[in-house]
N, C-alpha and C positions, 0 to 999 in steps of 0.2 A: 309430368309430361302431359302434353296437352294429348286432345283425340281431335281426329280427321276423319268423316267421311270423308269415302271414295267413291268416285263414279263408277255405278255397275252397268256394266253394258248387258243391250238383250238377250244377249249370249249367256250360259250360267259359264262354262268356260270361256275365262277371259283372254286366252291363248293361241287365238285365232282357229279354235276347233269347234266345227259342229257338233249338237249333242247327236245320238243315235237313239231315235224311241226302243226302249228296252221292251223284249217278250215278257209277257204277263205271266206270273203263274197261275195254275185254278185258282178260284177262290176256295180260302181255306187252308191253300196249303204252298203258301209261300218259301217255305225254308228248303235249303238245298244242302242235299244230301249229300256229304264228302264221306268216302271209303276211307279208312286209313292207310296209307303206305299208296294211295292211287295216285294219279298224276295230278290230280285237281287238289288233292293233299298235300300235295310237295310248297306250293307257294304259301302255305301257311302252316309251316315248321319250322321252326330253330334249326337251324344246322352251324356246327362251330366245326375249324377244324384246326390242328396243329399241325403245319409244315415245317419240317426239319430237314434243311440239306447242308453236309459236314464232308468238307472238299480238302478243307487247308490243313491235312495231317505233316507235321513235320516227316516223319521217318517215311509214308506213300504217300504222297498228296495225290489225290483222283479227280477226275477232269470234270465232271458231270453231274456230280450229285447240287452243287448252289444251283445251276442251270434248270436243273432237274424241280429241284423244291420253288424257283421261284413260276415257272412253267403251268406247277402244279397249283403253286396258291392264286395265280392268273386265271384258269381254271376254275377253280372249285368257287371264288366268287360269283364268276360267270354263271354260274349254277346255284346260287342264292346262299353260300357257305360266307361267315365271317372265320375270316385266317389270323390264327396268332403266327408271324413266322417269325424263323431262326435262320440265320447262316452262321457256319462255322462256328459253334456255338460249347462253350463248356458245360461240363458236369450240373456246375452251378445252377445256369442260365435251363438246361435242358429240365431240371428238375422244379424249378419255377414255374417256369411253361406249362411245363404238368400239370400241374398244382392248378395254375391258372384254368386251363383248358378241363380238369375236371370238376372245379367247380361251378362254370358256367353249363357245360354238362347237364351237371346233376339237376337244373333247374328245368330239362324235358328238352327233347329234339333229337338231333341227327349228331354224335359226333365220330371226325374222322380223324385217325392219326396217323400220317404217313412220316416216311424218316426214307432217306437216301443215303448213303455211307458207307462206311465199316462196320460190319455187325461179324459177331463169335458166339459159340457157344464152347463153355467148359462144363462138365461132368452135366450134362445135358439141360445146362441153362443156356437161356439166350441175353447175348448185352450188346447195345447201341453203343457205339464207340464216342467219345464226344472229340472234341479239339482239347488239344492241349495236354491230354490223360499223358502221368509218366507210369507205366505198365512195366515192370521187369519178371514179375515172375505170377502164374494161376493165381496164385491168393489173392493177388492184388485187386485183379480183375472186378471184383466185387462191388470194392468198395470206390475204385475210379470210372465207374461206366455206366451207363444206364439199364438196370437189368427190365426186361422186356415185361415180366413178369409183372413188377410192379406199374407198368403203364396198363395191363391186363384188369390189375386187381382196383385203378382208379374209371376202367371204365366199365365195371361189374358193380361199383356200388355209388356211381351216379342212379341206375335204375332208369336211365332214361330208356326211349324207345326202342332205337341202333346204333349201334358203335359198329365203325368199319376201322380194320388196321393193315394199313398196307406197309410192309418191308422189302424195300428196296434194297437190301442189305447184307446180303449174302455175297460179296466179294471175297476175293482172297486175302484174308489177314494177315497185315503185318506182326500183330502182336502175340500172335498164337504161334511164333515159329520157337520151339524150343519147350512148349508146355506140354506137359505128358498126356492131361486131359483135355486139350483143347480139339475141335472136330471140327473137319472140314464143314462150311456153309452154317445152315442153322439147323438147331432141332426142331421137330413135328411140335405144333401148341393145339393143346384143346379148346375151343373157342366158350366162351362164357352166354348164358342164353341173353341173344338180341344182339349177338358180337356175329362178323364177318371180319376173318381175318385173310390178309394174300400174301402171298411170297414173291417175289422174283422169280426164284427157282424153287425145284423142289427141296425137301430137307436133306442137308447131306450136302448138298452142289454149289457150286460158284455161279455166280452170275456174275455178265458182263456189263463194264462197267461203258463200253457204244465208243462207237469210232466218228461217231457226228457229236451235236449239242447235246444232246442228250442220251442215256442211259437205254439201251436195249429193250429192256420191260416198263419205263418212266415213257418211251417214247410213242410204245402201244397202247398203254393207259390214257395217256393224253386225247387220242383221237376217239378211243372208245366212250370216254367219259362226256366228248361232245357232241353222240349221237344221238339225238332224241329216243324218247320211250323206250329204251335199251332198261330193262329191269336190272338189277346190282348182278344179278347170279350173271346173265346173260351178257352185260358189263365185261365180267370176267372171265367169261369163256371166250369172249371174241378177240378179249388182251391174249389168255391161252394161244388161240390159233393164229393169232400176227407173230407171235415172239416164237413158237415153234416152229416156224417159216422162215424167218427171219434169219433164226440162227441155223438152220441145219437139223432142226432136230437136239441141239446139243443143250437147248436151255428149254426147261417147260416150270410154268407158273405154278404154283400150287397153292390150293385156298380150303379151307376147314370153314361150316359153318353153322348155326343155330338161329338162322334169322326166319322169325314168322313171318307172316306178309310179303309186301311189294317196297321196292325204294326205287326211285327213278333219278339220276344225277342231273338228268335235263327233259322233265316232264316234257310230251309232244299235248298237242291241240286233241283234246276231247275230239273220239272219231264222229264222224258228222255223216247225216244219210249223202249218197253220191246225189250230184247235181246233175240236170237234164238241163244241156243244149238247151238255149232259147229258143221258141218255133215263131215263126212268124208268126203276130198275130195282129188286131187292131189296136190302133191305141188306146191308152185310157182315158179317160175324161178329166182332161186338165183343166185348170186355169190359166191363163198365161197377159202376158202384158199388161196395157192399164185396164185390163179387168182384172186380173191378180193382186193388181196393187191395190187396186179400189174395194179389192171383196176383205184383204185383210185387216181395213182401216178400219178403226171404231168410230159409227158415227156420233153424230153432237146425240142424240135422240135413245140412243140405246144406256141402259143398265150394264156396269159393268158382267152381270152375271147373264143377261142378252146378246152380250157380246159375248163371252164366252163358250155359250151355248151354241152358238151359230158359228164359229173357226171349227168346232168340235165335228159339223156335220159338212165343212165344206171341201169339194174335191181337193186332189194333190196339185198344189198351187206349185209353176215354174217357176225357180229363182234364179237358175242357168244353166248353163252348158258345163259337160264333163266332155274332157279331149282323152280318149285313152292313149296310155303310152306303154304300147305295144311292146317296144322294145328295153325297157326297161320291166317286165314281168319278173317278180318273182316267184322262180321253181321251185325252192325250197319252201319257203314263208306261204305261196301259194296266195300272192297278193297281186294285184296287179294298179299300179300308179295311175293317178286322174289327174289332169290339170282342172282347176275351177276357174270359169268364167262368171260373172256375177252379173245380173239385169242391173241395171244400172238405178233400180226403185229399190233393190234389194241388200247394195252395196253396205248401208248401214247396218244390217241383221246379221249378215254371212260375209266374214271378214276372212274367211279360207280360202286358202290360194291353190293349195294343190291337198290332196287326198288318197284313199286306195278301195278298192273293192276287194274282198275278201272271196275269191274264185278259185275255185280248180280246173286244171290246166283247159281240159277240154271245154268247160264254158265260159272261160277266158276267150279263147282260139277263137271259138265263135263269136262272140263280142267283137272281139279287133276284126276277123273278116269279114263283120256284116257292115262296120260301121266307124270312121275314127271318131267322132261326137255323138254326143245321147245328151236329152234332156237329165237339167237338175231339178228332182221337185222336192218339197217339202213338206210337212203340216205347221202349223201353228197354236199355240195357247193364249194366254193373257191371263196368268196370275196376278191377282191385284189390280189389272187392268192393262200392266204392262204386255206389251206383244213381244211373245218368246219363241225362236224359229226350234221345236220337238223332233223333228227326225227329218233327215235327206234321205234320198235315195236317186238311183239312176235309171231310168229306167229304157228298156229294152222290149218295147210291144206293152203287152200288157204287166210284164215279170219288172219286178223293182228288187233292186241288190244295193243296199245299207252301203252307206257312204262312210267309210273310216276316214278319219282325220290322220291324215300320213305325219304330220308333223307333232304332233301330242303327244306329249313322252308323258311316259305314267314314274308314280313316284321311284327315284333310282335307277331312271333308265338315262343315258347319254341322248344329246338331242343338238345338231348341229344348223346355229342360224343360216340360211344359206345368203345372207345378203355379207353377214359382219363376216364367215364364218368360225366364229367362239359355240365352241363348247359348252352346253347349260346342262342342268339337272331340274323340271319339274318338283316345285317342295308344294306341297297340298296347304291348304288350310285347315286349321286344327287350334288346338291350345295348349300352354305346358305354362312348368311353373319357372318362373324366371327370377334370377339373382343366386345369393347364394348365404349360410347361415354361420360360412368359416369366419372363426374369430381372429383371425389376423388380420392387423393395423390395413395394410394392404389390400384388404378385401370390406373396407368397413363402407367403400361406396357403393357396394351390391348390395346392401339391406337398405329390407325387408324382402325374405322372399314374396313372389306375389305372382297370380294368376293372368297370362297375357294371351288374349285371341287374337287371331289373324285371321279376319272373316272372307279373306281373299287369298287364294294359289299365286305363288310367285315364282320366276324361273332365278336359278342363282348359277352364276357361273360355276362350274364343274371346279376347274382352278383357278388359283388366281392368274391375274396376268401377267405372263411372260416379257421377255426381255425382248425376243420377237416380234411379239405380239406389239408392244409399244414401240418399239423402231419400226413398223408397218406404219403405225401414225405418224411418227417425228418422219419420216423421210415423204410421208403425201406430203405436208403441210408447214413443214419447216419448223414446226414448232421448236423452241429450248426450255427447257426445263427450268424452275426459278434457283435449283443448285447450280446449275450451270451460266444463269444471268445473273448469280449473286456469289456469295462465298463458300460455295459448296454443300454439305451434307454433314449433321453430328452425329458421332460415334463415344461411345463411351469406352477410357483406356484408365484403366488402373482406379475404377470406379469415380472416375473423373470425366465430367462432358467436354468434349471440345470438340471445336468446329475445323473441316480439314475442307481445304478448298479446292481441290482437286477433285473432291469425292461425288459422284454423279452416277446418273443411271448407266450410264456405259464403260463407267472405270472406278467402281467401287472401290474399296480396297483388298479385295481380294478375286479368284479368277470367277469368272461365271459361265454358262454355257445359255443358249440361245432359249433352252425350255427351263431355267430357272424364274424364280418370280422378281419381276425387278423391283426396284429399292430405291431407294434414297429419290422419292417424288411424293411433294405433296400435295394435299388434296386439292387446290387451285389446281396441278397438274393431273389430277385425277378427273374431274372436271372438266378438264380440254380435250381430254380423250373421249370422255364421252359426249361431250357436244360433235366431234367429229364423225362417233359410231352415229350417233341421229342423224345425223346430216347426208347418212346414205340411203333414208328412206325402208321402206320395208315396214312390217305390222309389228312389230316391239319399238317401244320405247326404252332404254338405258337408262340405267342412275347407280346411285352407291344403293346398298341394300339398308333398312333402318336397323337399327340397333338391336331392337327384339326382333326382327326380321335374323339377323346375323346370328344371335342367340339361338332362337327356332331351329334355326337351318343346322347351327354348329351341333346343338343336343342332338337332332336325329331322333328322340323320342325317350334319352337320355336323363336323369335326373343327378348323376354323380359329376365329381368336380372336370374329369374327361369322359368325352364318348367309348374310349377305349385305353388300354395298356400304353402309356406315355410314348414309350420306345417303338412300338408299333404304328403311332400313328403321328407323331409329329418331329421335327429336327429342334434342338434346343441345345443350348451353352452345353449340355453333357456330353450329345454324340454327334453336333455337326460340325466340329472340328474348325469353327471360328468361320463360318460361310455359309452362302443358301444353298441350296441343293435344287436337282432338278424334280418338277415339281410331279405327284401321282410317284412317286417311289416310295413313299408310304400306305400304310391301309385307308383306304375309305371309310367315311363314317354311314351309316345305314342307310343316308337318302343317296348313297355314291359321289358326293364331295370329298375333295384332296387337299390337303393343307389348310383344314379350316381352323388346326393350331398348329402352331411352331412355323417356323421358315421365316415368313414374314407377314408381318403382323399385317392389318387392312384397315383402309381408313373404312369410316359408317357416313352416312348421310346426316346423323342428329348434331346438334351442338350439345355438348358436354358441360352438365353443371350438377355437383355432387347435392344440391341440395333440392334437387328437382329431378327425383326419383318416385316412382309411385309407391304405395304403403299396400293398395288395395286391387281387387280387381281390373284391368284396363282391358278396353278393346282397340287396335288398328294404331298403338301410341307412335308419336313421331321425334319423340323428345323435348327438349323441354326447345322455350321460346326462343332464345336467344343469348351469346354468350360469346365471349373471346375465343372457345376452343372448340373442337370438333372431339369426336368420338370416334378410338380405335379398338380393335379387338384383336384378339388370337394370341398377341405374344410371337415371338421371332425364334430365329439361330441363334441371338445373342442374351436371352433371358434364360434363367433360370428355372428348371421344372418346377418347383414351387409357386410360381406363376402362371404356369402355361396350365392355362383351365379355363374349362368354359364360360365361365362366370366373369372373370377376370377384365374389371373395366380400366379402358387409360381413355388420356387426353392429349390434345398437343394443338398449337395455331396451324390454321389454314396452311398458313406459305411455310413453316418448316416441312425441314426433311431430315429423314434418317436412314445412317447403313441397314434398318431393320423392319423399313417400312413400304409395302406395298396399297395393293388394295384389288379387290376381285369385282364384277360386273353383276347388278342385277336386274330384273327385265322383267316388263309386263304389257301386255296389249294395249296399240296406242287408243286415245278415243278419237273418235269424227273431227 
């Protein structure tokens, strides 16, 4: 594959986000100090969790527990948890999961295992009910159920730091009616040291299994868990006091525990000293217009390192106007939104369009009453001699308040364009190792593995694109599809290809729904679509993503042949039942992309040529030069799991199409 520079704007983010000059530490003592179990410790902990909700019992099927579990694993990502989940799930399945979930475990961090259901206890054991179990008499119980004990005893010799166990599972059982020793609810458990265990109810009781979407005690849990700086213990005492309200008095929580330190499920903002109202005062000594513009020029005459010197001592130079928007404040966040205007000398440096200040309420208040616009200024550098715009601010009299880039999503956060409006994920720059060392026939044009940097952040569509999403463009523009100006779309029937002419993006053959990924278009039509997102203007430029770009994004930081537990994370010939699905109903992989395998595969921006692969290190590769075929990735609903891996290169012409093939959006800051 060949290598590419790329143009680096003055900007180090190339995402239309100003930088923020960072506070200094003394000298000396740079490093920062994280508490364990504190809030500023939570973003840099493993947390795994296994969610288990089991609804579909033949002899009681109960309304709330899938609702409940998937509620939950919605949740617990929100709060920086990777979920293995389960529905309705057997013996089998529930003791794999285990399995699974205490090995990753053991490798250090947070884990939680929660379960919604049927639960028993006989001769003062506790057991998770699975789907499917045929139970006729106590003894059985055993060996058909999942005994609680043994989920105890995988999260006591992981040795990690906390295990939380929550049992949602104290209903009324069907299976216990007629066993000698079976007990109303569950038995008392001793929590194992660094375990947090909870109930529903207390031991001994039923819990309700909620007369809405969710489960009684599942449904107090939920909003507890989303309250900032809420410690674990406190967590669960404020679930206590909603569900003994709730109910009457007739259902109260119960939790046993051995946990040392602090755990937060949704870390709040390190407290900050109180701000002081801005008081009037004079302004600072700016720069502004073509004296600003002229003071940050390098002239012919100056040394890089005389130029440098002299940005370093010169006043805060204006580059525009902040509009507050007052009414868009947030009370929670404690943010309050900027629109940026740009001096028109400045336009190339500060490609930010709107922004936030980072306030509390009452010197917010003030801000908007004094004033709807305030100066934007800034400092400047020149590394290397290039001119680099180092910090905004707004400023207010003499008081200056740091200018966040409202639209900057940081790695794995959601980020929505407001011009296209698609969905993106910020992926950083970095390096991993790419290809893969499987000796199957199949996988022999991934060798050599080899080391590949990406010296530039890129935004990669969240999911791929919908069916939506692409009839938004067919109905602007009239476009048709070349399945549809031609002979349709291939599908493979009885490990046989043929061509079905009917087959297109809007009548595959089989049903779809509006947020599934669409199909059967190819990259010519991939193409069109995004000449059309450019052609609405706005500071991102469109394209396909490159191949180790795709790669990058798909690993997540990943070295094994998935990011994750196949079933968990993609649809494929096993369990998508011969169709796409709609898309984000599986897991995310770590940068919070959906369907980056299974469903439907995605074209790449490279041309595909097996013998124009790199052997050795590469930086920024684009692919190789040129070729009959394009480059796709991920694998579909219609391939087989032995394929569906990260690694996993195909090929195909421009102008085909298939029932299997999509492709997802990715985006970077336009230049001048």
């Amino acid at each position: 594959m060949r290598r590419a520079s790329r143009l680096v704007l003055g900007l180090a983010w190339a995402l239309s986000a100003l930088q923020i000059l960072p506070a200094q530490a003394p000298a000396g003592n740079r490093a920062v100090q994280v508490r364990p179990g504190s809030p500023q410790a939570a973003a840099q902990e493993a947390r795994i969790a296994l969610v288990i909700g089991n609804a579909a019992y033949p002899e009681a099927p109960l309304k709330n527990p899938v609702n409940d579990a998937r509620a939950m694993a919605q949740v617990l990502r929100k709060c920086g948890f990777r979920v293995i989940p389960l529905e309705n799930a057997s013996l089998q399945r529930m003791r794999e999961a285990l399995r699974e979930f205490g090995g990753r475990i053991a490798q250090g961090g947070v884990g939680l295992f929660y379960f919604a259901g049927h639960g028993m206890q006989v001769k003062g054991r506790n057991y998770l009910m699975p789907v499917g179990a045929d139970i006729r008499s106590e003894d059985e119980v055993a060996g058909a159920a999942l005994d609680v004990d043994s989920v105890l005893a995988k999260l006591e010799t992981a040795r990690n730091r906390l295990n939380i166990l929550i049992l949602d599972a104290c209903r009324n059982d069907p299976f216990a009616r007629g066993f000698r020793s079976a007990s109303r609810g569950l038995a008392p458990l001793d929590a194992p040291m660094g375990t947090f265990i909870a109930f529903a109810t207390a031991p001994g009781r039923s819990a309700a299994d909620g007369g809405g979407s969710h489960g009684l005690y599942t449904e107090q849990l939920l909003q507890a868990i989303q309250t900032p700086n809420l410690t674990l213990e406190n967590t669960f005492k404020r679930v206590l006091s909603g569900v003994r309200r709730a109910s009457n008095d007739q259902q109260i929580p119960w939790t046993a525990s051995s946990v040392e330190g602090d755990f937060f499920f949704k870390p709040g903002a390190a407290p900050a000293a109180p701000q002081a109202a801005p008081a009037a005062a004079p302004a600072a000594a700016v720069l502004e217009g073509t004296e600003a513009q002229k003071a940050v020029l390098k002239d012919a005459f100056e040394t890089e390192a005389e130029y440098a010197a002299r940005l370093a001592t010169l006043p805060p130079v204006r580059v525009g106007t902040a509009r507050l928007l007052r009414e868009q404040y947030d009370l929670k966040g404690q943010r309050l939104p900027v629109d940026v205007q740009v001096e028109p000398w400045a336009a190339p440096l500060v490609r930010q369009k709107k922004g936030s200040l980072g306030l509390d309420r009452a010197v917010a208040k003030a801000l908007c009453d004094g004033a709807t616009e305030l100066p934007l200024v800034a400092r400047f550098e020149a590394p290397g001699g290039l001119l680099t715009l180092v910090g905004a601010k707004v400023m207010a009299g003499t008081e200056g308040y740091a200018l966040g880039a409202a639209p900057a999503p940081r790695p794995g956060e959601d980020w929505e364009d407001p011009v296209t409006g698609l969905a993106f994920v910020m992926i950083p720059a970095g390096s991993f190792r790419m290809g893969s060392n499987a000796t199957e026939a199949f996988m022999s044009d991934a060798h050599p593995v080899h080391t590949v940097t990406l010296t530039q952040p890129f935004l990669m569509q969240k999911c791929p694109v919908t069916v939506a999403q692409f009839r938004a463009f067919v109905e602007a523009t009239g476009y048709r599809t070349e399945a549809e100006q031609g002979d349709g779309s291939w599908l493979k029937v009885a490990g046989v290809w043929q061509k079905r002419g009917d087959a297109n993006w809007r009548t595959p053959t089989f049903a779809q729904e509006d947020d599934c990924p669409v199909v059967c278009v190819s990259w010519n039509d991939a193409q069109a679509y995004l000449k059309w997102l450019n052609g609405k203007g706005g500071d991102l430029a469109f394209r396909l993503p490159t191949e180790a770009e795709w790669e990058y994004a798909c690993r997540a930081g990943t070295e094994g042949e998935t990011y994750d537990a196949l079933d968990a994370i993609a649809w494929y010939d096993g369990n998508s039942g011969g169709r796409t699905h709609p898309v984000a109903q599986k897991q995310p992989n770590a940068f919070g992309l959906f369907d980056m395998l299974g469903n439907a595969w995605q074209w790449c921006q490279d041309f595909y040529d097996p013998n124009d692969y790199p052997s050795g290190p590469v930086q920024d590769p684009q692919g190789a030069l040129t070729s009959a075929n394009r480059v796709c990735r991920g694998r579909s609903w219609g391939n087989p799991g032995t394929e569906v891996r990260s690694s996993f290169r195909n090929l195909s012409v421009p102008g085909d199409r298939y029932l299997y093939g999509g492709f997802r959006v990715a985006a970077q800051a336009r230049t001048p």
